[in-house]
N, C-alpha and C positions, 0 to 999 in steps of 0.2 A: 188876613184871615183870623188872626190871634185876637183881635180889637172887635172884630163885628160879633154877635151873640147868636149862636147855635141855635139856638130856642127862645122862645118866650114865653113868660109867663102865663098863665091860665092857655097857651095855646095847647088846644085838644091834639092828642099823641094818634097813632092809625087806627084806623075805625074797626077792624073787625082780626080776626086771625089769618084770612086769606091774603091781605093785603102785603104783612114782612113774609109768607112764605115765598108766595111768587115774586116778590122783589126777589128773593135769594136766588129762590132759582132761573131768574135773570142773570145776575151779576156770575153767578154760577159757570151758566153757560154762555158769557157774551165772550167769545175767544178768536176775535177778528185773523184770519191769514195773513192779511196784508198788514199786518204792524207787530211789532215785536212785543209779547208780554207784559214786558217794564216799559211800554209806551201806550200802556190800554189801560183806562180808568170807569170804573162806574160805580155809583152810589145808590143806595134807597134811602128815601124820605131825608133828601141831605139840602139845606138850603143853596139855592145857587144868587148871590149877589151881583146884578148886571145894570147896575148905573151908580158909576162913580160920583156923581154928582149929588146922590141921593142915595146913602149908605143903609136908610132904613127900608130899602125897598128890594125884597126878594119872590122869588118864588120857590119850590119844593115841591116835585116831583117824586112821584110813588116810585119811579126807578127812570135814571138817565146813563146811558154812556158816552164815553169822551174816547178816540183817537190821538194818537201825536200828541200825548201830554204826559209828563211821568209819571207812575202809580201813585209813588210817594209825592207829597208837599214838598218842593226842594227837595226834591228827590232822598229825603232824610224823615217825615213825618208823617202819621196819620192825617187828614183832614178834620176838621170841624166845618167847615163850607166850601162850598166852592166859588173864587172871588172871579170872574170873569176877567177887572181889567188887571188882574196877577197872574193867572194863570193864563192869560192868551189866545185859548182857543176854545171855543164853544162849542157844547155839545153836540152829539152827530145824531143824535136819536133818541127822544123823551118816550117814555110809558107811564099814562095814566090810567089807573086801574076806576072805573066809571062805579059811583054810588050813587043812591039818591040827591044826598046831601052836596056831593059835587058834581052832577052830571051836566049841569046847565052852563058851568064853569068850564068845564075839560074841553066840553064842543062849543065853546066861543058864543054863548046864546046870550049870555049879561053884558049888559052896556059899562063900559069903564064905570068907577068913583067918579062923584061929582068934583074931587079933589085932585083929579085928571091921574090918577094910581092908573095903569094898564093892567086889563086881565092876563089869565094866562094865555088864554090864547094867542093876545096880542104880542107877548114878551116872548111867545116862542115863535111867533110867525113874522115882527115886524122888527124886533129888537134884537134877540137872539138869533133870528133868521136859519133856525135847527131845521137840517135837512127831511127830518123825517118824525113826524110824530105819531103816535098811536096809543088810540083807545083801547081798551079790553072789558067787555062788559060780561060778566061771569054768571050772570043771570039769564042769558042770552047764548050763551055761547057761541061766540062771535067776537071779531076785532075788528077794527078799520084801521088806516093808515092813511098819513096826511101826508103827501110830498111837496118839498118847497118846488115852485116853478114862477119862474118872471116874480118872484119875492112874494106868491101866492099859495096857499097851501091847498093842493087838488087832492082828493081822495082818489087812490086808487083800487085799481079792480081785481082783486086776488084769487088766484086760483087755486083749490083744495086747500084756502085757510092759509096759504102761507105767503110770504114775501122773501124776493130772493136780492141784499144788499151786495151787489156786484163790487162794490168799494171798498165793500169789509172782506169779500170773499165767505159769506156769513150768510142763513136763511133765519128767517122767525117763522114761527108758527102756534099750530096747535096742537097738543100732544094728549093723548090718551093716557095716561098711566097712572102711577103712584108715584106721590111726593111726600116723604114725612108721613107717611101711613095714610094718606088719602086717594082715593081713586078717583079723578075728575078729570077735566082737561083741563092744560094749563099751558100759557107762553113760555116757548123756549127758544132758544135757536138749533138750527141744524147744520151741519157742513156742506159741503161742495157736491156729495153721494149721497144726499141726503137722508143720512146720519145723525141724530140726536145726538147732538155735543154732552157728553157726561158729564156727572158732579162727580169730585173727591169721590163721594160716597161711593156713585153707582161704577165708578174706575176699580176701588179695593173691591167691592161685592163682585166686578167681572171677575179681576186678577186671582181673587178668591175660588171664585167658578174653577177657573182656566187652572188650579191650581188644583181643584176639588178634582177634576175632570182628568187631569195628568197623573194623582194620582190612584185615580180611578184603573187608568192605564195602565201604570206601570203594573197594578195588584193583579190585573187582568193578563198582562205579558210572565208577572211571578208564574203566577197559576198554570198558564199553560208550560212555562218551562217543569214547570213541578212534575206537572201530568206528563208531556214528552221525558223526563227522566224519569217515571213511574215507568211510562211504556218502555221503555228503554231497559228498565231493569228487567220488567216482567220478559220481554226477548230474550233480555240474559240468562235470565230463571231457563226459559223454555229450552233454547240451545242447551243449555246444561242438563237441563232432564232427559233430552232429546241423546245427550253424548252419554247419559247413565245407561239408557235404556238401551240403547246402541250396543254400551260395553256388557251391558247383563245378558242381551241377545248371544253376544260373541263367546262370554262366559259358561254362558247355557251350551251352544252349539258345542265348544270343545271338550266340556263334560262328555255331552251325551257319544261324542267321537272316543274318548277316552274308555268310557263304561263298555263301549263296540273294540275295543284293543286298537283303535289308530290314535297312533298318534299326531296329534294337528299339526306341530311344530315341525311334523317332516319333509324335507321335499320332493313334492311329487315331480 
């Protein structure tokens, strides 16, 4: 990985600002059930080198995930590529985010190099042999999805916009919301309740909520303890004016017995 070159020269960086958000928020929320954390990898716009034989020949993908592979390089380093015949297992699921300039490419519509180079299509359908691949055309608003079968990739047929990876325990979709300050729809994945897998972000902003929201509570349980000790005291107040008035009554009465020559204290 250290030997083969990240980049090349004059090669053009991603085309527009949509293209690193939704990678992010891919890699964000690609959070497979079936594998543990530190055995889940995924990259945006990261070269993937897949023939040993021929070290100048990659492809890069707008966003890929990998299974059963460590996060880290030797489990110790960032990446700079990903070498296929070092790292051992091939991706599980490409995203090509569909532009002008490369849509002819993404859906396999250009005939190889006369130099026999294979498209991408080909390197993810006959070489790579990637279980699943998908378009996302954001002008459109719409995706597709290509499944490997008999080493063929068939598009399948999704319902309400999403696809549900029973291998990851993982759904992708279409989401309505805000990302980075934009409202559009955008690819995500969803859980098993189909539930929007959160980013960092949108985890602190709930715990934040749920935090806002508690103690919202707790001010709202003060308040009333306040107000039951307010009523409380006022009962106290009233009982006591109640025992003044009581005693003035009794006061009064044995006067006015007194002023009449009995005396109250005597017994009858």
């Amino acid at each position: 990985m250290y030997d083969l070159p990240s980049e090349e020269v004059g090669e053009p960086g991603l085309p527009d600002q949509f293209h690193p958000l939704q990678a992010e928020l891919l890699r964000l929320t690609f959070q497979p059930r079936t594998y543990p954390s530190e055995r889940v990898f995924s990259a945006m716009d990261l070269n993937i080198y897949y023939d040993e034989n021929n070290t100048r020949r990659y492809k890069r993908p707008d966003w890929f995930g990998v299974v059963g592979v460590s996060q880290l390089y030797e489990e110790q380093d960032l990446r700079l590529s990903y070498v296929i015949w070092q790292e051992g297992v091939n991706p599980f699921i490409v995203v090509e985010l569909l532009s002008p300039s490369t849509q002819a490419q993404d859906l396999g519509q250009v005939a190889s190099d006369p130099d026999g180079k294979p498209t991408k299509w080909e390197v993810y359908e006959e070489i790579l042999q990637i279980p699943y691949y998908v378009v996302y055309d954001r002008e459109q608003n719409y995706f597709r999805v290509f499944h490997l079968e008999s080493g063929r990739y068939q598009e399948l047929e999704l319902n309400d916009n999403r696809l549900w990876l029973a291998e990851l325990g993982l759904g992708l979709g279409l989401w309505q919301g805000i990302n980075e300050n934009v409202d559009r729809l955008w690819l995500r994945f969803y859980d098993a309740s189909l539930n929007w897998i959160l980013t960092p972000t949108e985890q602190e902003r709930q715990r934040a909520d749920f935090e806002q929201q508690r103690a919202n509570l707790e001010q709202q349980r003060a308040n009333f303890e306040q107000q039951r000790a307010d009523f409380e005291q006022q009962r106290a107040d009233l009982e006591q004016q109640e025992k003044e008035l009581a005693q003035q009554r009794i006061e009064h009465l044995e006067r006015l017995l007194r002023e009449n020559n009995i005396n109250p204290d005597a017994n009858l």
